[in-house]
C-alpha positions in Angstrom: 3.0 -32.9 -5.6 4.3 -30.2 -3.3 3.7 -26.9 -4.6 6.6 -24.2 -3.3 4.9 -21.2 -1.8 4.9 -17.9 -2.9 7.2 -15.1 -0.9 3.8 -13.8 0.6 2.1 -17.7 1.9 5.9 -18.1 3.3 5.0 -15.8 6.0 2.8 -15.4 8.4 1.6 -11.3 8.7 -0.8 -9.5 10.7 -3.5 -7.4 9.1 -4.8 -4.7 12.3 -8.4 -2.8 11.6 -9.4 -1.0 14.8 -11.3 1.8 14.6 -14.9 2.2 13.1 -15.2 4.6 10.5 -17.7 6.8 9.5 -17.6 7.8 5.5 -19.5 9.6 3.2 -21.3 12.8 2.8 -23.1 13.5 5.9 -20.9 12.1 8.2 -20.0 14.5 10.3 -24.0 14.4 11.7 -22.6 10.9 13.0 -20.5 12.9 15.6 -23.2 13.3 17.7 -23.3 9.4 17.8 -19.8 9.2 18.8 -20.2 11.4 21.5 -23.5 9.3 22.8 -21.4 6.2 23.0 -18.8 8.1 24.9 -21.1 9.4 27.6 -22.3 6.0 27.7 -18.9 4.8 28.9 -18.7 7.6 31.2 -17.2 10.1 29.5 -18.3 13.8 31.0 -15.7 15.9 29.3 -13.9 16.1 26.0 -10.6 17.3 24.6 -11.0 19.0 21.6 -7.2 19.7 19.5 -6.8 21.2 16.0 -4.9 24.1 14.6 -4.8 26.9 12.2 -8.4 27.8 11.0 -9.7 25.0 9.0 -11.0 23.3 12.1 -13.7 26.3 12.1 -14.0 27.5 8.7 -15.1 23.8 7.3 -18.1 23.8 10.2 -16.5 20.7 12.0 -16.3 23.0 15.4 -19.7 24.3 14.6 -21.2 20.8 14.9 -18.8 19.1 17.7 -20.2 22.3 19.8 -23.5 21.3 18.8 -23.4 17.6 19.5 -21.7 18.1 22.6 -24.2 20.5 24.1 -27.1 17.8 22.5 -25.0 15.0 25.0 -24.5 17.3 27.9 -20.5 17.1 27.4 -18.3 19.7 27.6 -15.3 20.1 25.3 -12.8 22.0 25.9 -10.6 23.7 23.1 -7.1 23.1 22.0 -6.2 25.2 18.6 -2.3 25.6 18.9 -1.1 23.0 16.8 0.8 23.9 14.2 2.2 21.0 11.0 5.0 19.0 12.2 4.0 19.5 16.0 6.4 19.4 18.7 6.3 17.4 22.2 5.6 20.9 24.0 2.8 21.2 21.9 1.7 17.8 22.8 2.1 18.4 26.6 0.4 21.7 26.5 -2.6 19.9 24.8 -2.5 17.6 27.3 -2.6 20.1 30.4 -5.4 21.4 29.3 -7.4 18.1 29.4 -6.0 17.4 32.7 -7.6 21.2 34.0 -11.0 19.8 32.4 -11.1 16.2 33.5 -11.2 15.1 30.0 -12.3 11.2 29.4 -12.0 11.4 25.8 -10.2 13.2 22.6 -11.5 14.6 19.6 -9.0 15.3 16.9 -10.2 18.1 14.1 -8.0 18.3 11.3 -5.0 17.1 9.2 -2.0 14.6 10.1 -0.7 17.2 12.4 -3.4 17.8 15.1 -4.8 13.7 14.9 -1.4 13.1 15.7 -1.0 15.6 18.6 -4.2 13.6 19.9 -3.1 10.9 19.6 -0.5 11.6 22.5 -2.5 13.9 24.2 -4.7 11.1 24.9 -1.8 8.7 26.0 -0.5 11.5 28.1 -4.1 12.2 30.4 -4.4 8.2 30.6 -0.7 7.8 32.5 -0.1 10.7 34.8 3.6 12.1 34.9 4.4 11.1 31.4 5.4 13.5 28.9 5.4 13.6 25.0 9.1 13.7 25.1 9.3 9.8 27.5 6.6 9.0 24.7 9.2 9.8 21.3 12.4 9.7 23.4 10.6 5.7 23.5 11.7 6.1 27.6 7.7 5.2 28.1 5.5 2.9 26.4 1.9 3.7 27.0 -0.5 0.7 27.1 -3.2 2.7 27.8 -4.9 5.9 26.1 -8.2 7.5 26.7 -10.6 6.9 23.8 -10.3 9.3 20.2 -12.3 10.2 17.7 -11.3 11.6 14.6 -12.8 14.4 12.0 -10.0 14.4 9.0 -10.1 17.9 6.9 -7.7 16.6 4.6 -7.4 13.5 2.8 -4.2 12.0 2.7 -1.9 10.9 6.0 -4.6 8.0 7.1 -3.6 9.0 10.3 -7.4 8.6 11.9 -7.3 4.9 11.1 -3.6 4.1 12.5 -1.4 3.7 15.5 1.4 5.8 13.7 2.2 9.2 15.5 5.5 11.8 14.8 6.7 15.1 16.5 9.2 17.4 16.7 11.8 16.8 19.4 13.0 20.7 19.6 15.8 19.9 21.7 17.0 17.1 20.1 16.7 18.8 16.9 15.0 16.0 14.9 11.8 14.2 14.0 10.5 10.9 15.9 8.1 8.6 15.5 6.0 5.9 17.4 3.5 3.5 17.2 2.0 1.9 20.0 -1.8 -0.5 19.9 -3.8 2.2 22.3 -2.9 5.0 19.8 -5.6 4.0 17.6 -8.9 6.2 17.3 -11.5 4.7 18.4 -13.6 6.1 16.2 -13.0 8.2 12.3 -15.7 10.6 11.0 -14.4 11.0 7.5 -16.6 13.8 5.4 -15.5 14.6 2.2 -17.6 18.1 2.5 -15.7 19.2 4.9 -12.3 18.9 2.2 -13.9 21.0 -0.2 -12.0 24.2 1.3 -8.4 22.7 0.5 -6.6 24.6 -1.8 -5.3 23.5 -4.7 -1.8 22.6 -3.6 -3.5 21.1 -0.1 -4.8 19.2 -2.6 -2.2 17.7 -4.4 0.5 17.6 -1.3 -2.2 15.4 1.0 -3.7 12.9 -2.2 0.1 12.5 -3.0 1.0 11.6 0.8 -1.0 8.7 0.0 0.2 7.4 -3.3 3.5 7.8 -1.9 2.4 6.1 1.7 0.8 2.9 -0.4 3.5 2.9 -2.8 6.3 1.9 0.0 4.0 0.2 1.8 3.3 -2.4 -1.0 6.9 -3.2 -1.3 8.5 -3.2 2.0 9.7 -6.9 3.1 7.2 -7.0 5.6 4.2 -6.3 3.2 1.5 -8.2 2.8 -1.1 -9.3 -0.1 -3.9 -7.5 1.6 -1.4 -4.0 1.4 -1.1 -4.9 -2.2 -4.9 -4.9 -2.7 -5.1 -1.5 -0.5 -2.1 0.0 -2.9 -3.4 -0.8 -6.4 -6.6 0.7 -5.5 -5.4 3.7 -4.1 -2.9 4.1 -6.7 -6.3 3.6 -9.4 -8.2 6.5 -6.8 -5.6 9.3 -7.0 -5.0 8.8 -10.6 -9.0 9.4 -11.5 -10.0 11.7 -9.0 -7.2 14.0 -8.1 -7.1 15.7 -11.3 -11.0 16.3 -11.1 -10.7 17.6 -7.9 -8.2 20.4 -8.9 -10.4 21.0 -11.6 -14.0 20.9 -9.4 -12.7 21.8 -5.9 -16.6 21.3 -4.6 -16.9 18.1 -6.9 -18.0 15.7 -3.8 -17.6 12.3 -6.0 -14.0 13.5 -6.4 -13.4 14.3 -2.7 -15.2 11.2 -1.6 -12.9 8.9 -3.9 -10.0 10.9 -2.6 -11.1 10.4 1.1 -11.3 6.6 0.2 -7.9 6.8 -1.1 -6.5 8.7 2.3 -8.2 5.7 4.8 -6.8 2.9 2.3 -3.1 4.5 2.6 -3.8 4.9 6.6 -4.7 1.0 6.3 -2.0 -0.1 4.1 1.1 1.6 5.9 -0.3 0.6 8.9 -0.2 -3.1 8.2 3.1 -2.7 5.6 5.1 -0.2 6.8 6.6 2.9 4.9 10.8 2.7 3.8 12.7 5.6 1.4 10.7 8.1 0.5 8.8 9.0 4.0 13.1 8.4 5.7 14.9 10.8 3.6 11.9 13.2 3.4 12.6 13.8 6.8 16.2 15.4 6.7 14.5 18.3 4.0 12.5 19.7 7.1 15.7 21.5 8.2 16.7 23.4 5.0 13.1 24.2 2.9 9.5 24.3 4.9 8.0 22.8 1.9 4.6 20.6 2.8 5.2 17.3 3.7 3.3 16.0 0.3 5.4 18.4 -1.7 8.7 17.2 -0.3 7.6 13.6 -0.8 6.2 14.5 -4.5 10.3 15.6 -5.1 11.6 12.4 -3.7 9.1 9.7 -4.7 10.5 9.1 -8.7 13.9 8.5 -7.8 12.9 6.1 -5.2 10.6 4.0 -7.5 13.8 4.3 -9.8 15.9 2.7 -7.1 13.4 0.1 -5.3 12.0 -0.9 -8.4 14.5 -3.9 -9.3 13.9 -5.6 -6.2 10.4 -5.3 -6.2 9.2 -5.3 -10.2 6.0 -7.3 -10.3 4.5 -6.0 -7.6 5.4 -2.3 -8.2 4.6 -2.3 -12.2 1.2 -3.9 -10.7 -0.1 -0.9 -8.2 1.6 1.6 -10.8 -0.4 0.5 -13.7 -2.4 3.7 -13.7 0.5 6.0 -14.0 2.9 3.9 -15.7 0.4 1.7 -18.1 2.4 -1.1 -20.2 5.1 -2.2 -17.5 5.6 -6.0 -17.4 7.5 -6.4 -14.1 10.5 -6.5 -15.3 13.9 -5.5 -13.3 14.9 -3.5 -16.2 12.0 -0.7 -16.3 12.8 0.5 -13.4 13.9 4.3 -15.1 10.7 4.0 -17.6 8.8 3.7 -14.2 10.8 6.3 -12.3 9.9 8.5 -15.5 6.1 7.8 -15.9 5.5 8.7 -12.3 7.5 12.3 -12.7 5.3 12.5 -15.6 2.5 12.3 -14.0 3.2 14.2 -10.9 4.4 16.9 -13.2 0.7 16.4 -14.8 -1.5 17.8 -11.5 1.1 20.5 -10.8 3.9 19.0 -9.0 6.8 20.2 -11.1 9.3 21.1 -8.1 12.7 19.0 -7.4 15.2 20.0 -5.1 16.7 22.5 -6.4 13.4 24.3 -6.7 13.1 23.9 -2.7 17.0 25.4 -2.6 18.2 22.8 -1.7 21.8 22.7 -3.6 24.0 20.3 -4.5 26.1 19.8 -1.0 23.6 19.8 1.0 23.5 15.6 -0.2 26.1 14.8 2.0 24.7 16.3 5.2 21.3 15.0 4.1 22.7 11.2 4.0 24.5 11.7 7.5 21.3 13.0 9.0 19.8 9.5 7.9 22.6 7.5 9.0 22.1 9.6 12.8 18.6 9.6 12.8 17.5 6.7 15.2 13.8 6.9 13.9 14.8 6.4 10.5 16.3 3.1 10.8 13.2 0.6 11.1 11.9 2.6 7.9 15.2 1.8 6.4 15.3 -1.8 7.2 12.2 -3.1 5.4 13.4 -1.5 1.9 12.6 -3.6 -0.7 16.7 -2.9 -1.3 19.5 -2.9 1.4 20.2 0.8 2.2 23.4 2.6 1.8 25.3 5.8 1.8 25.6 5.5 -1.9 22.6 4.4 -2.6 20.7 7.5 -0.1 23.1 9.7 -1.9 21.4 8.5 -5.5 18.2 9.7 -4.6 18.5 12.8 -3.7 20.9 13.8 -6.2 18.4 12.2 -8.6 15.6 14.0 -7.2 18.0 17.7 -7.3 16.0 18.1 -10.9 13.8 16.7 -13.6 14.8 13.3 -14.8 16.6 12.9 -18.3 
């Protein structure tokens, strides 16, 4: 007897896990480590890029000074990076580790400066390259010089991923890129040093990565093992975000949260991301709401629309927040509903029109997704085929609080 295969044996899909992480209480002692291994591969001096004033007020410069003085390296300090970096930020990290000699990068902080890093350390391995050749996709590096990552918020999964996006300010839009020798090396993921976030860093990071595992479990290209990744980050947020606004210095909570943030990293790594990360990306330009915040406003009416194509899988991974789906086509607006719900539950109340965003402003939204050459590959692993229409009906559905 044959036995027909299932849409996931049909396929053959690659599961990537490249860097070596370092997790748990504690684990920012294991940078000293890091650097030994470095200076073992020749490594004398080291980039160091972060921004605002987390990267000192956590104790995560405090102890990269100290280990790098214990391994006679120097590092040399970056701080300008500010959220949503631009490729001018990017080069001007990079100059800097060209003035030191830098052999390696050490990335302190959220999404933001990993990302800027991330480039930084593509840019000083291949001379006369800039960020913009990098996003402008006129250069594709094969080469970088060796990352490590310290995360301060837990949420993009960017320290365990090849995914990197900036700001192109003369081409007035967002890009992104993914290339193999963007990887860290290494990830030194402490949940002590997260205590500090606020309570709405809180909630816009954790729900980065619901949203991040939630597309990435039902893109086209998705894979059993992103499944697994998305129903137990789903499970994570669900328990320990709420005790984490409630305990901001409650470790357990941070360190399940910090679990949740390497899973999403993993699982949109090896599934991809589709709707709700594409037409986040047009808000930039009319609110500076957090990234988490504008993905918290979008993420209902995407489930809403997605869910028909995708049922079992989806009522599966949102079990926690939407208990008593069967997988069926028609619960996708009891779905849509239970995950407001719940959003609305640890805070997130806002929709669009909360963000002033108005009405019109749909129509110029959809166009800038059409025209936005980054957003396509997102688009085209939708677990439905993408449309004017269709773009329109989310963000009018996501204007304000579902009926």
């Amino acid at each position: 007897m044959t036995i027909a295969p299932c849409p996931h044996t049909a396929a053959v899909r690659e599961i990537r896990l490249r860097t070596t992480v370092f997790l748990g209480v504690g684990a920012l002692e294991r940078l000293e480590s890091v650097f030994a291994r470095l200076r073992e591969d020749g490594v004398r001096s080291v980039l160091c890029v972060c921004g605002g004033h987390a990267y000192r007020d956590s104790g995560a410069w405090d102890e990269a000074e100290r280990a790098a003085r214990s391994q006679g390296l120097k590092l040399a300090l970056y701080n300008r990076v500010t959220p949503d970096p631009s490729t001018d930020c990017m080069d001007e990290a990079a100059a800097l580790g060209r003035v030191v000699g830098a052999g390696a990068v050490l990335a302190i902080g959220g999404g933001s400066p990993i990302d800027c890093g991330k480039c930084a350390a593509a840019l000083l391995a291949n001379p006369g390259v800039t960020a913009e050749d990098l996003f402008c996709c006129r250069f594709r590096p094969r080469t970088a010089l060796p990352l490590a990552a310290v995360p301060l918020t837990h949420g993009v999964g960017s320290e365990v991923n090849r995914f990197a996006v900036a700001a192109l300010p003369r081409q007035r839009r967002a890009s992104v890129i993914a290339h193999d020798c963007l990887y860290p090396r290494y990830a030194v993921e402490d949940p002590a040093l997260m205590t500090g976030l606020s309570p709405d860093q809180t909630r816009y990071v954790s729900v980065d990565a619901l949203s991040r595992v939630v597309e990435a479990a039902t893109t086209t290209v998705s894979n059993p093992f992103v499944v697994m990744l998305a129903r137990e980050t789903v499970r994570l947020v669900h328990r320990w975000l709420p005790a984490a606004l409630q305990c901001p210095d409650d470790l357990e909570a941070r360190y399940g949260l910090c679990l949740a943030a390497i899973q999403a990293g993993l699982a949109f790594d090896n599934g991809l991301l589709h709707m709700a990360h594409a037409l986040e990306q047009p808000l930039r330009g009319v609110c500076d709401a957090p990234h988490g915040l504008r993905l918290a406003v979008l993420l209902p009416a995407v489930v809403r629309e997605c869910y028909p194509a995708c049922a079992p899988v989806a009522a599966d991974i949102l079990a926690p927040l939407a208990p008593g789906l069967r997988g069926l086509p028609e619960e996708a607006p009891k779905a849509a509903r239970a995950v407001e719900q719940w959003l609305f539950s640890v805070g997130l109340t806002q929709k669009l029109l909360n963000l002033g965003v108005q009405e019109p402003d749909v129509e110029k939204f959809c166009t800038q997704v059409e025209c936005t050459p980054s957003l396509g590959p997102l688009l085209s692993v939708a677990p439905v085929p993408s449309s004017h229409e269709l773009v329109a009906r989310i963000y009018r559905q996501s204007l304000r609080p579902m009926p």
